[in-house]
Backbone bond lengths (Angstrom), bond angles and torsions (degrees), N, CA, C in turn:
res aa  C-N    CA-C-N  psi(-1)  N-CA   C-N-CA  omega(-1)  CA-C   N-CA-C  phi
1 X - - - 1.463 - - 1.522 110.47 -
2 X 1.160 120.66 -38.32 1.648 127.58 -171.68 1.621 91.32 -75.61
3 X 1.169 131.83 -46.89 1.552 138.24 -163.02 1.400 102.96 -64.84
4 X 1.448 114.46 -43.25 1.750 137.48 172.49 1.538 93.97 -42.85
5 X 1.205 117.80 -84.09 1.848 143.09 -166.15 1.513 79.46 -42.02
6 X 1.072 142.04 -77.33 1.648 136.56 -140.83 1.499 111.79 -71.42
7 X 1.484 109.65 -12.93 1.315 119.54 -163.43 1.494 105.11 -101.48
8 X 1.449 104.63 -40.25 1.974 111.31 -178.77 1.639 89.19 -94.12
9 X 1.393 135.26 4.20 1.245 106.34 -178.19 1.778 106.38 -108.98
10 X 1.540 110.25 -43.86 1.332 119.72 176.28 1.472 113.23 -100.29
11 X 1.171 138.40 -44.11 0.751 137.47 -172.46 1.577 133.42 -59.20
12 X 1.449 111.90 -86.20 1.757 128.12 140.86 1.837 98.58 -3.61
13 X 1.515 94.72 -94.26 1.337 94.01 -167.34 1.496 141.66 -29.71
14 X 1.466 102.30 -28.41 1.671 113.79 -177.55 1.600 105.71 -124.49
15 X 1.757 125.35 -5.60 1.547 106.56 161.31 1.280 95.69 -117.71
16 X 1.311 143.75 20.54 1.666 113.80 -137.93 1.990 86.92 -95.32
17 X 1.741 116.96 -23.57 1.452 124.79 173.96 1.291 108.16 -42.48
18 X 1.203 117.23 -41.46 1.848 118.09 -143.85 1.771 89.85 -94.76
19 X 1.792 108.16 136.96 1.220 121.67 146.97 1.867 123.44 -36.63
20 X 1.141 135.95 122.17 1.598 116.45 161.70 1.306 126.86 -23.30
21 X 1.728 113.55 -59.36 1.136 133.41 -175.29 1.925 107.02 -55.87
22 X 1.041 111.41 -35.66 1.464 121.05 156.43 1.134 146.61 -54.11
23 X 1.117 121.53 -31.92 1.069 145.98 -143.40 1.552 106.40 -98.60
24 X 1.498 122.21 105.75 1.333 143.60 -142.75 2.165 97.35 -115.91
25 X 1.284 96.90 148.94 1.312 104.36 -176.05 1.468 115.09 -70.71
26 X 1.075 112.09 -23.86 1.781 124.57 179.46 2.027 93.74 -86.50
27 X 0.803 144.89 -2.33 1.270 128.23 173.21 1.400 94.10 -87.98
28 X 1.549 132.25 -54.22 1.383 145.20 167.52 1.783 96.51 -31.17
29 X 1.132 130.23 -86.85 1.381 146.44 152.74 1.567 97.03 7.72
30 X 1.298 100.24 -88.27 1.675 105.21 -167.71 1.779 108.56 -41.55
31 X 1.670 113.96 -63.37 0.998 120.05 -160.73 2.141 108.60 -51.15
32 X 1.706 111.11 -38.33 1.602 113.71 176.87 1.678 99.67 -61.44
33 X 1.535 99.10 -38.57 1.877 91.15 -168.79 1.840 105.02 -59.57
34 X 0.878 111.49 -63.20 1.231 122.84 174.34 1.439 125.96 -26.80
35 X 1.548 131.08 -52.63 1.101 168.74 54.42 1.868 83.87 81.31
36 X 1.779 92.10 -97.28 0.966 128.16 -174.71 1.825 115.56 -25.72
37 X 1.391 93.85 -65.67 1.682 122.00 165.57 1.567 125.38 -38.15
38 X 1.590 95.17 -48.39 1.533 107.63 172.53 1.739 116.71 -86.73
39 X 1.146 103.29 3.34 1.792 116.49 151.75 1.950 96.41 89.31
40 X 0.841 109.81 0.82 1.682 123.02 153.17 1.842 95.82 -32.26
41 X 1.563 104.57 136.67 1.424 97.30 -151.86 1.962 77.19 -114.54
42 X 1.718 96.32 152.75 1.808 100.95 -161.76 1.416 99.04 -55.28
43 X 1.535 134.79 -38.39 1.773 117.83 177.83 1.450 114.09 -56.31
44 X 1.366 131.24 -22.99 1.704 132.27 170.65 1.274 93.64 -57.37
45 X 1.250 128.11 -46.36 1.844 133.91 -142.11 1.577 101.63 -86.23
46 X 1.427 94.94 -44.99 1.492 107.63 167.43 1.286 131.39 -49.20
47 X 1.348 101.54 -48.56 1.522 116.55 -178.45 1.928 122.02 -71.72
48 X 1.583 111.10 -32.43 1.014 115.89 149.82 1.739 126.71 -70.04
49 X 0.979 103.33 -33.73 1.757 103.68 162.03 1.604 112.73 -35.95
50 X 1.318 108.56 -61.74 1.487 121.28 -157.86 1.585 100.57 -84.99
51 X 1.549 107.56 -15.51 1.596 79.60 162.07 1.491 132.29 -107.56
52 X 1.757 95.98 -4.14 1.473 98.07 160.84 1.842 106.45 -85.37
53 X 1.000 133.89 -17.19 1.492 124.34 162.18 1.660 113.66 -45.09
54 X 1.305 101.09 -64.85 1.366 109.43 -178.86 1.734 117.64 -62.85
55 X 1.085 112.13 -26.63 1.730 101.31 -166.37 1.815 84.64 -90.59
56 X 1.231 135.68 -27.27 1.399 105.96 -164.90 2.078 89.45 -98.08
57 X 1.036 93.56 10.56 1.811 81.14 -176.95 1.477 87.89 -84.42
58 X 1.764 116.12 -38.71 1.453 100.18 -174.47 1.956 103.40 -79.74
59 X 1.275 133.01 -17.77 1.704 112.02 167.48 1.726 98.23 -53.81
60 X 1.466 108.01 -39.64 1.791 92.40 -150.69 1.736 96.23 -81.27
61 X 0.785 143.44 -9.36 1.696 138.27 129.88 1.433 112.70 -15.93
62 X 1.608 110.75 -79.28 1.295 147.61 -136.28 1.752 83.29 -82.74
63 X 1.121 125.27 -27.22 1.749 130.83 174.45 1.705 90.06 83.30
64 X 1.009 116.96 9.74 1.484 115.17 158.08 2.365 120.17 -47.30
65 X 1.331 91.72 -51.99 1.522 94.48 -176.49 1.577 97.76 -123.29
66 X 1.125 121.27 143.56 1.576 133.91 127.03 1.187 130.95 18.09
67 X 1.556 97.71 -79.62 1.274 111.42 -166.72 1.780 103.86 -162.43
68 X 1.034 121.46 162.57 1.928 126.80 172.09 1.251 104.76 -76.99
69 X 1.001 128.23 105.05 1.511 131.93 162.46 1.676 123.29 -29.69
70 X 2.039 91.30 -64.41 1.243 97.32 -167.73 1.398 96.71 -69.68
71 X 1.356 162.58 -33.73 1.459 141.44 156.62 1.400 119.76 -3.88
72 X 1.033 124.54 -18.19 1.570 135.09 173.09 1.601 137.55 -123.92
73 X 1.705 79.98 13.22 1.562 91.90 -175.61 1.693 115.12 -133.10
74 X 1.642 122.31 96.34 1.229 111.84 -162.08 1.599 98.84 -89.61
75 X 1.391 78.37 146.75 2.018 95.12 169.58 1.316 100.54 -90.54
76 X 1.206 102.27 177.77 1.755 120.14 -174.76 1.218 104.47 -86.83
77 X 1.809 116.59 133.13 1.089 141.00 -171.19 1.454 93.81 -72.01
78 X 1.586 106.20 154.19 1.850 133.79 -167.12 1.738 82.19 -92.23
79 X 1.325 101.41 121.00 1.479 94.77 155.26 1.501 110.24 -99.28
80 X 1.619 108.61 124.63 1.135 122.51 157.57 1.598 118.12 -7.92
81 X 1.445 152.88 159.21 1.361 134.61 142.18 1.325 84.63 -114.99
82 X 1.556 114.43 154.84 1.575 140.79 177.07 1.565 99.79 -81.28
83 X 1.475 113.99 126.83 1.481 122.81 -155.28 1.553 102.82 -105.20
84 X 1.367 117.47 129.25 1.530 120.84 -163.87 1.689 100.10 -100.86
85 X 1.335 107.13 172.83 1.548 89.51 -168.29 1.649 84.56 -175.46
86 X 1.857 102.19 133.89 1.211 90.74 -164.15 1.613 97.18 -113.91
87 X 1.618 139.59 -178.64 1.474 119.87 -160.62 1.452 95.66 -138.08
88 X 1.269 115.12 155.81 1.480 116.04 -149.10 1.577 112.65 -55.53
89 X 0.798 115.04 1.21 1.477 118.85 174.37 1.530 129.88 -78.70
90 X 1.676 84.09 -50.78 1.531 102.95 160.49 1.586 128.71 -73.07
91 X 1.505 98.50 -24.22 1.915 105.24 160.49 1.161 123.09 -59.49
92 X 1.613 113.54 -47.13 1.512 120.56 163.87 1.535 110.64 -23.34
93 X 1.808 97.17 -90.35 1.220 100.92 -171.31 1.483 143.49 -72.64
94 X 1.813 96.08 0.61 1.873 100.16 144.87 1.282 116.36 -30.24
95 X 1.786 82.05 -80.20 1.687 102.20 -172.20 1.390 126.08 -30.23
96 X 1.576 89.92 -58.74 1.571 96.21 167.47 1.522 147.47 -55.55
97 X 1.265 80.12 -30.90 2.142 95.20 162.03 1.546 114.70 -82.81
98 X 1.587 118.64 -13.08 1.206 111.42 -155.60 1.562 88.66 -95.27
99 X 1.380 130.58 4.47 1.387 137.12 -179.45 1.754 119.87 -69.37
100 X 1.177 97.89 99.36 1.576 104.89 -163.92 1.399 127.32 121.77
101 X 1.490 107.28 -36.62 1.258 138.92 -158.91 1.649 94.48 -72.35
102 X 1.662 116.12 146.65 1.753 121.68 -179.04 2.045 90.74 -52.68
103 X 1.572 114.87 -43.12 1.599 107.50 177.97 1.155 152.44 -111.31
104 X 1.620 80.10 56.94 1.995 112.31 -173.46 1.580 102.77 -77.08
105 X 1.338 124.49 -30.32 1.273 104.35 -168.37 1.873 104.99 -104.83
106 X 1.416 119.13 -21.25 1.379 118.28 133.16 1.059 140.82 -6.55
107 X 1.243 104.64 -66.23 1.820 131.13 -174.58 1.297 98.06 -85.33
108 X 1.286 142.71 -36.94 1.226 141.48 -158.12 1.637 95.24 -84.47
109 X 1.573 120.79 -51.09 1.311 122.10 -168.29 1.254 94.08 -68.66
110 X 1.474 130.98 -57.78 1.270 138.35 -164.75 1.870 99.65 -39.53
111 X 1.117 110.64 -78.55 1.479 132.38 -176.87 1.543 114.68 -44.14
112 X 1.381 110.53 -16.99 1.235 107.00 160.31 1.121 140.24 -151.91
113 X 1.169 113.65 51.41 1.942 153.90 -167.80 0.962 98.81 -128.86
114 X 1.496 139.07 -61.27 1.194 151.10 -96.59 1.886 110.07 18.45
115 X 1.142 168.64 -3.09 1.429 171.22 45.17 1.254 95.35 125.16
116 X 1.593 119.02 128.08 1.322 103.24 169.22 1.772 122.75 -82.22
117 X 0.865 120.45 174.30 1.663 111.45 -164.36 1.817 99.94 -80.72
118 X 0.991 124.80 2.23 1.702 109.70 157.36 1.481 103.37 -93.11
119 X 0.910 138.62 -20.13 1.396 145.11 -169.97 1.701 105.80 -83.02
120 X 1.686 115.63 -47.73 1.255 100.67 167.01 1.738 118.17 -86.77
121 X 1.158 114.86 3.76 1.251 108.01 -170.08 1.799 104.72 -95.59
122 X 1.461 99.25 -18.39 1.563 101.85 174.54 1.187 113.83 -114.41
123 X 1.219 103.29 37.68 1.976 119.97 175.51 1.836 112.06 -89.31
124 X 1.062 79.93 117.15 2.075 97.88 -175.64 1.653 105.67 -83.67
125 X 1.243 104.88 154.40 1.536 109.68 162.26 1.559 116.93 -69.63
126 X 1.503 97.42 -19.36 1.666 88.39 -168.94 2.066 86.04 -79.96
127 X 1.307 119.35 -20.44 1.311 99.28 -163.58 1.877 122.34 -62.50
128 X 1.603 98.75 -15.55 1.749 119.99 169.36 0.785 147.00 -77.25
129 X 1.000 127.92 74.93 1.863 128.72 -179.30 1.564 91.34 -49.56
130 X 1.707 127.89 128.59 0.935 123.63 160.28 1.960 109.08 -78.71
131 X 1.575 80.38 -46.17 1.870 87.59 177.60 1.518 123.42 -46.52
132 X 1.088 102.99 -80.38 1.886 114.34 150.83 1.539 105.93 -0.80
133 X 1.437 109.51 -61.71 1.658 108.99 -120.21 1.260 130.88 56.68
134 X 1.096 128.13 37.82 1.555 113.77 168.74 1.619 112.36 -132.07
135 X 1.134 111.86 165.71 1.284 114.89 -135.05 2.107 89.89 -145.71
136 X 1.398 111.90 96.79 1.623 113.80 -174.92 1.395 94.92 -102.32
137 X 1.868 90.27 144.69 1.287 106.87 -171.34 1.730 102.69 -101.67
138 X 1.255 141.72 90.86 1.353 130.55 -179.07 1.582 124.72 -105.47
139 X 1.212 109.13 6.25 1.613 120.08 -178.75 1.054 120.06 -156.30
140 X 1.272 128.73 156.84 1.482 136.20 157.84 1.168 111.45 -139.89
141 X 2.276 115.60 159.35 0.981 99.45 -164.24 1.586 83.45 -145.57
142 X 1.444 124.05 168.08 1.048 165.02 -153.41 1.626 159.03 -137.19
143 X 1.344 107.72 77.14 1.619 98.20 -157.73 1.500 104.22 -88.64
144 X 1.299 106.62 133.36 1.568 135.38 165.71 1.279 110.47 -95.08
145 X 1.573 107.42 132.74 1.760 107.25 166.82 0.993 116.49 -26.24
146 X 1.015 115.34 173.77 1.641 124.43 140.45 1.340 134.52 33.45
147 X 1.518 94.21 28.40 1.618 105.90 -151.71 1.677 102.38 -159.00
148 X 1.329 111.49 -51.47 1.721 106.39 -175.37 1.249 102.91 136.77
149 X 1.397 90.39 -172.03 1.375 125.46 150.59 1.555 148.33 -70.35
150 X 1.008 105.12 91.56 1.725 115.18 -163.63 1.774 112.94 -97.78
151 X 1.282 105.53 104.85 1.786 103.32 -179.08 1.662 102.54 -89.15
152 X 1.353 116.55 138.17 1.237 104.58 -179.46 1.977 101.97 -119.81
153 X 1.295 118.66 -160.09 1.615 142.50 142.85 1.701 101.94 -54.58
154 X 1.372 105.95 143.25 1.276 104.98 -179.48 1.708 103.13 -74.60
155 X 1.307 116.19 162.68 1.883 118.06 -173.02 1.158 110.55 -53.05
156 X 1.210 151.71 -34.51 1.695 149.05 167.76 1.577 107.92 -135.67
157 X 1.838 124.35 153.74 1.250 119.79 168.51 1.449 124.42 -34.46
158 X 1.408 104.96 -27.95 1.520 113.77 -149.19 1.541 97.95 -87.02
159 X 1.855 117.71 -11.61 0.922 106.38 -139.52 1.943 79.00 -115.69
160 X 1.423 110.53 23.25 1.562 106.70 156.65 1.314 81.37 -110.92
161 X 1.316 84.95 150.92 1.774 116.70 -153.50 1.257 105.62 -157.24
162 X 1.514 113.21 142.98 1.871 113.00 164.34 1.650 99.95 -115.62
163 X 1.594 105.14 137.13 1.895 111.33 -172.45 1.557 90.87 -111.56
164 X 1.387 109.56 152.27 1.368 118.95 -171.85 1.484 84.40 -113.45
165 X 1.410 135.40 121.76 1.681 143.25 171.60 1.559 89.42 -94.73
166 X 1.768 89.01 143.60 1.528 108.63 141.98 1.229 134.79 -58.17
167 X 1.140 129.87 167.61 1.682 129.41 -154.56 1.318 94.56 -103.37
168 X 1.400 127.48 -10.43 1.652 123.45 167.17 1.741 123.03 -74.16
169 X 1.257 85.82 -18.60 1.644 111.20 173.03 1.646 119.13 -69.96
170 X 1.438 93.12 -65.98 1.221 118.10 177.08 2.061 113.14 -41.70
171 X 1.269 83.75 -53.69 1.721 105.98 173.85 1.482 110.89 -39.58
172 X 1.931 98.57 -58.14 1.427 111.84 176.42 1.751 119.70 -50.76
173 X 1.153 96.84 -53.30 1.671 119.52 -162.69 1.663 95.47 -55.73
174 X 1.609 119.29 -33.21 1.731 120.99 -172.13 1.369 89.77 -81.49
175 X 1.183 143.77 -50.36 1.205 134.56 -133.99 2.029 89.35 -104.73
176 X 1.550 122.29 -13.69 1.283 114.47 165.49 1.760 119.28 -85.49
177 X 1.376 92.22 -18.78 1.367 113.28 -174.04 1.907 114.82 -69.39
178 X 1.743 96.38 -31.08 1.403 110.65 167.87 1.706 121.64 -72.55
179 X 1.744 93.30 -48.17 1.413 105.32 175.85 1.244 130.06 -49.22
180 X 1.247 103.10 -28.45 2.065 122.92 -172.03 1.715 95.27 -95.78
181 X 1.026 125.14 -9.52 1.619 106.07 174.67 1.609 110.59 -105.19
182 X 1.386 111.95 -19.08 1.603 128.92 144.40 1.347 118.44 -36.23
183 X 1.372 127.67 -65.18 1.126 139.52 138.62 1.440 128.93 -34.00
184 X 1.110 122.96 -35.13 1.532 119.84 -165.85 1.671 103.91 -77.27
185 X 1.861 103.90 -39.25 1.549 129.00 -158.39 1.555 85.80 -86.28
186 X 1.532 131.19 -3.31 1.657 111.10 -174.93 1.545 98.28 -104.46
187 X 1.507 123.65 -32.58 1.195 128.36 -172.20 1.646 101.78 -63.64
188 X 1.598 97.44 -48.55 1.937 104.12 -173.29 1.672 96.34 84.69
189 X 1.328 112.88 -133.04 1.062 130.94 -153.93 1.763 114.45 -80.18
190 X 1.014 115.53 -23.02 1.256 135.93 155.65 1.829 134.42 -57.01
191 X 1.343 92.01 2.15 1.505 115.07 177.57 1.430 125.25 -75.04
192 X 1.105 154.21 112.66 1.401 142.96 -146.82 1.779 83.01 -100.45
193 X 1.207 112.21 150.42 1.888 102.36 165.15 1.140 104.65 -130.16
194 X 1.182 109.75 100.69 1.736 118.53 173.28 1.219 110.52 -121.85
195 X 1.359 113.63 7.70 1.616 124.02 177.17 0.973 130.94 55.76
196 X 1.359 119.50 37.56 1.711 130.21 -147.49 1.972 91.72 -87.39
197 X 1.062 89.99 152.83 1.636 91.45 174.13 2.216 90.62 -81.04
198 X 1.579 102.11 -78.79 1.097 107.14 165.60 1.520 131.87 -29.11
199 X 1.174 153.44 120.15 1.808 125.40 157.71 1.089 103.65 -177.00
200 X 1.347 121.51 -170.78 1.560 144.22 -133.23 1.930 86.45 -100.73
201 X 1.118 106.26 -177.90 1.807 127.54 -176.00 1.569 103.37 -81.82
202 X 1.238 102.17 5.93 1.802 102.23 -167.62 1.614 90.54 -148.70
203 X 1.010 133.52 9.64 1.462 135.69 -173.30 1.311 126.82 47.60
204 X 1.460 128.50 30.17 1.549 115.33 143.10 1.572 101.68 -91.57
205 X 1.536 105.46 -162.35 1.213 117.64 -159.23 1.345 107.63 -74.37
206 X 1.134 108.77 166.93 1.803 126.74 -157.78 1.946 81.62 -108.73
207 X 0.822 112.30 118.47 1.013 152.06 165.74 2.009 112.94 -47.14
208 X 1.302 127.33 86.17 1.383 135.19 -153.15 1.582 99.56 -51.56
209 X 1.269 120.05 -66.30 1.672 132.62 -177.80 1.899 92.72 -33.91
210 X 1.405 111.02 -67.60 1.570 109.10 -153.68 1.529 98.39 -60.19
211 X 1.561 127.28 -36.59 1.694 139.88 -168.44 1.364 88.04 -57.73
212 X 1.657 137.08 -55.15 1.125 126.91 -177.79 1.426 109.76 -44.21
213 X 1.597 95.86 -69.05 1.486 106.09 -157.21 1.578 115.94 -38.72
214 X 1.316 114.72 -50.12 1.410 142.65 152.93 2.011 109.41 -15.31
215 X 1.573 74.17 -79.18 1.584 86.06 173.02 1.838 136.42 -33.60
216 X 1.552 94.18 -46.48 1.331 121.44 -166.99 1.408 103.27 -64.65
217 X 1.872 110.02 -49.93 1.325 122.75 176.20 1.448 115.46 -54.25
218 X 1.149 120.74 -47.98 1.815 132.62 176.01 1.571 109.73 -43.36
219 X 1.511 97.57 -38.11 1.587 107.83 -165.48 1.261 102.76 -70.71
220 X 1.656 139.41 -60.57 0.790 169.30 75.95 1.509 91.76 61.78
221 X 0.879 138.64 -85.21 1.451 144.98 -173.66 1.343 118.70 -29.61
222 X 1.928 97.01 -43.55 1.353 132.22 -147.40 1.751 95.79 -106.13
223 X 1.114 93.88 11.00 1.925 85.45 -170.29 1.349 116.69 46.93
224 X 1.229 137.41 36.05 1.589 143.31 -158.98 1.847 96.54 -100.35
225 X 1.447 100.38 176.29 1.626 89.20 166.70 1.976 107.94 -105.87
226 X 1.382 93.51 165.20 1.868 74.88 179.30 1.287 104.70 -78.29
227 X 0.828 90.34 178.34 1.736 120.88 176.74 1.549 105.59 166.74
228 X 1.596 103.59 170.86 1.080 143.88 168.80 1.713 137.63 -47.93
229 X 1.178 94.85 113.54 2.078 91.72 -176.43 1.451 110.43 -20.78
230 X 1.678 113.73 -56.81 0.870 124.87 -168.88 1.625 124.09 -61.41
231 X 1.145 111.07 -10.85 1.182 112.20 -162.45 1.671 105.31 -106.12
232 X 1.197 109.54 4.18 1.308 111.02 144.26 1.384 126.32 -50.00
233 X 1.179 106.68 -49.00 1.672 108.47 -175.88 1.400 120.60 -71.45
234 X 1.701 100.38 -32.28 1.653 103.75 164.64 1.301 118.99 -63.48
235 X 1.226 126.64 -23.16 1.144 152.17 154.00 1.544 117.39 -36.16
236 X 1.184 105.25 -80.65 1.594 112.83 174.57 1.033 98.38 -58.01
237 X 1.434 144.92 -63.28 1.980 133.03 -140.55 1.701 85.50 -71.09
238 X 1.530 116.34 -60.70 1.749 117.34 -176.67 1.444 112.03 -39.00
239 X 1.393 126.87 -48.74 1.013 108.46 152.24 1.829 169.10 -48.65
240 X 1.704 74.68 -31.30 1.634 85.00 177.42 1.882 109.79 -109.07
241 X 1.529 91.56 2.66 1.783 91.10 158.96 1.590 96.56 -84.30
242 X 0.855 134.41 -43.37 1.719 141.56 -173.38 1.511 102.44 -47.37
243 X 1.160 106.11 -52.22 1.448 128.20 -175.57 2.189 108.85 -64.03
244 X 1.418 85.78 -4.51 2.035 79.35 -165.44 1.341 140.73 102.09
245 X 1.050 94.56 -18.85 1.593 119.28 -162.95 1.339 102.22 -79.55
246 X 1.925 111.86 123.69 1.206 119.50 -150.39 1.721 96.64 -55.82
247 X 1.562 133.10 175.35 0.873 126.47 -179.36 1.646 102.70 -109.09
248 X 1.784 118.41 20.54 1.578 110.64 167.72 1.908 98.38 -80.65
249 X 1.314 100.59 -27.24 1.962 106.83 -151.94 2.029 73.51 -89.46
250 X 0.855 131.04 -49.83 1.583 106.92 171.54 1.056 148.17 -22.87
251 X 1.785 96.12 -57.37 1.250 117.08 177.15 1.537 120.71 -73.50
252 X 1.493 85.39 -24.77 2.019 104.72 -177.38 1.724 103.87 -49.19
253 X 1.667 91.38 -61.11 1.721 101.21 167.86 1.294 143.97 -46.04
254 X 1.143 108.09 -52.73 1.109 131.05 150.95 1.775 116.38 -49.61
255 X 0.783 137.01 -27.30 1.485 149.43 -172.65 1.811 110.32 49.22
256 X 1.375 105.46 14.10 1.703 116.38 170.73 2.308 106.13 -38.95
257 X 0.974 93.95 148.22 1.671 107.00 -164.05 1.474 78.90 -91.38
258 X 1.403 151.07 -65.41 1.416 145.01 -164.90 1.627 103.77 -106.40
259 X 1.385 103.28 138.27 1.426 116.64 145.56 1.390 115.71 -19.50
260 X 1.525 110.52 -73.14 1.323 141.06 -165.82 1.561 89.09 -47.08
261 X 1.135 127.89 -73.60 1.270 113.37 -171.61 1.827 131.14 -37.94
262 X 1.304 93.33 -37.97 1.840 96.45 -162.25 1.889 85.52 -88.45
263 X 1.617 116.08 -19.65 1.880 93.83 -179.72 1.703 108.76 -88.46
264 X 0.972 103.17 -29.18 1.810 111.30 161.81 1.608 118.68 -41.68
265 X 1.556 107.92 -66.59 1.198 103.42 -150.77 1.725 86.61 -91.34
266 X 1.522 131.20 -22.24 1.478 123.92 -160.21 1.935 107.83 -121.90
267 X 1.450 96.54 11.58 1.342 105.94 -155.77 2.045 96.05 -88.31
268 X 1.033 94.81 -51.21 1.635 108.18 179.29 1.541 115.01 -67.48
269 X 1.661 123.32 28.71 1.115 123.39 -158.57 1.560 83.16 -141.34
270 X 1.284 128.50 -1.64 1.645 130.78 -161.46 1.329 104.88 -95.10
271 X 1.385 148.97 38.57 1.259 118.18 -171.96 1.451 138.29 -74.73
272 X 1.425 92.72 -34.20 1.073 109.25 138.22 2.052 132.56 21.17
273 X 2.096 87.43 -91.49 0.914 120.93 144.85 1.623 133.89 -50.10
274 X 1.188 126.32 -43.00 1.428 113.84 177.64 1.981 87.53 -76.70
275 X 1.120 142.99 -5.23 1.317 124.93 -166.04 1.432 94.43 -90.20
276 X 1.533 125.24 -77.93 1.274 114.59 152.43 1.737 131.39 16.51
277 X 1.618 91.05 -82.97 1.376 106.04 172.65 1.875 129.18 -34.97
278 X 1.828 88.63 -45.94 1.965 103.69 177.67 1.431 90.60 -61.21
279 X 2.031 107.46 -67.65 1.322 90.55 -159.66 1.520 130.69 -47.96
280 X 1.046 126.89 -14.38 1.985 139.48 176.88 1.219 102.07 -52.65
281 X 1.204 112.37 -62.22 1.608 131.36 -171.81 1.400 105.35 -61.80
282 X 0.960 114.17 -45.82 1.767 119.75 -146.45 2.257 79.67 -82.36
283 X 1.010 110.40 -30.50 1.423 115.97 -174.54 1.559 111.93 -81.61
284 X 1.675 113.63 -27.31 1.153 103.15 175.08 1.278 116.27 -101.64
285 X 1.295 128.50 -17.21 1.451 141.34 170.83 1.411 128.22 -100.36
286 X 1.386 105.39 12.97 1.734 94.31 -173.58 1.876 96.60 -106.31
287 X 1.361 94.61 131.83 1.440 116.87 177.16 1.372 121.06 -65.15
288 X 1.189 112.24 124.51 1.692 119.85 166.72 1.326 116.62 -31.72
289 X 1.315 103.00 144.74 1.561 108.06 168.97 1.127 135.48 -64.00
């Protein structure tokens, strides 16, 4: 569906005129510049890249074209953003401010899932075993301009996942679970039912831009530094590598497709761990006096 939107929205519109056999590297060119101009951020630009890469790699198979155009036409590099990360102290007193707050039970899942924010924002009641405790991750969802709401497959197989919650959670989740039908019975008929654990004052989805905006204020409250929804989760994994915690049950959490990924991006945050590590040595190899 998201691949759909990029295709009737950017695509069509500015190649859909031109023959294949036509089809020149500067038209590619124009359409990123353009793109670019209208403040389309370089991962949008990116993402249409790779699907005009791919559909004419499959014509030039098909002996449809020549050659791939875009092979000669780079889009604008993703700049990295510098990832903020807050330390158990400062998790505390999230949590603790977020008590009362419309994103107490947010912060609570957030802070201890690690979940990325389409993942909790397209989190169902049916996805909770309260009994269990566990907590399955089977969707994520997505707002596009001008376009909606898009639920997709979670980002890799690996990344449907079952989370085992604490029982302080659990506590929360009954007593939010009451609060939202409080809500549901004040709106009346005006209630969207999509059963979101997460959602809006009328129960569809909570809206990503306002969750920030929201967010920013909490921080703010909290004397915290800003940052990013997302960086909650960098948050949690940095933490619980900090914490020891082998980095297979990390990645488990995380629902990352490689190892490599969760010791890469959370691995250089362990020192912790390399200290540990001396002391072993220094205990099994250090010579008598």
């Amino acid at each position: 569906m998201k691949y759909k939107k990029l295709i009737n929205t950017y695509i069509v519109p500015a190649l859909g005129g031109y023959q294949l056999q036509k089809l020149m590297p500067q038209h590619i060119q124009v359409l990123y510049t353009k793109m670019g101009k209208k403040g389309l951020s370089a991962k949008t630009i990116q993402n249409v890249h790779g699907l005009l890469h791919n559909a004419l790699d499959n014509a030039l198979r098909w002996n449809m074209v020549s050659r791939n155009v875009t092979s000669v036409v780079k889009p604008p590099r993703i700049r990295k953003k510098e990832k903020q990360a807050v330390n158990l102290e400062q998790a505390r007193a999230l949590m603790l401010a977020a008590r009362g707050d419309r994103l107490e039970m947010f912060i609570a899942l957030a802070l201890t899932t690690g979940m990325r924010r389409g993942e909790l924002l397209a989190l169902r009641w049916s996805d909770v075993d309260l009994d269990k405790r566990v907590l399955h991750v089977r969707r994520t969802v997505d707002f596009l301009a001008h376009y909606g709401y898009v639920e997709n497959e979670p980002k890799t197989e690996r990344s449907r996942r079952d989370i085992l919650l604490p029982k302080f959670v659990i506590t929360m989740l009954k007593a939010h679970q009451v609060s939202q039908q409080e809500q549901r019975q004040k709106v009346g008929s005006k209630w969207v039912d999509l059963n979101l654990v997460i959602c809006g004052l009328e129960g569809n989805y909570l809206n990503p831009r306002y969750l920030q905006k929201m967010f920013v204020k909490l921080l703010q409250s909290t004397g915290l530094p800003h940052m990013r929804i997302h960086d909650l989760r960098h948050s949690v994994l940095s933490l619980l590598v900090g914490m020891q915690i082998d980095p297979l049950s990390v990645q488990e959490l995380a629902g990352h497709e490689d190892i490599t990924t969760t010791l890469g991006v959370y691995g250089h945050v362990n020192y912790s761990m390399l200290q540990l590590i001396a002391d072993k040595f220094n205990e099994i190899f250090k010579q008598n006096p």
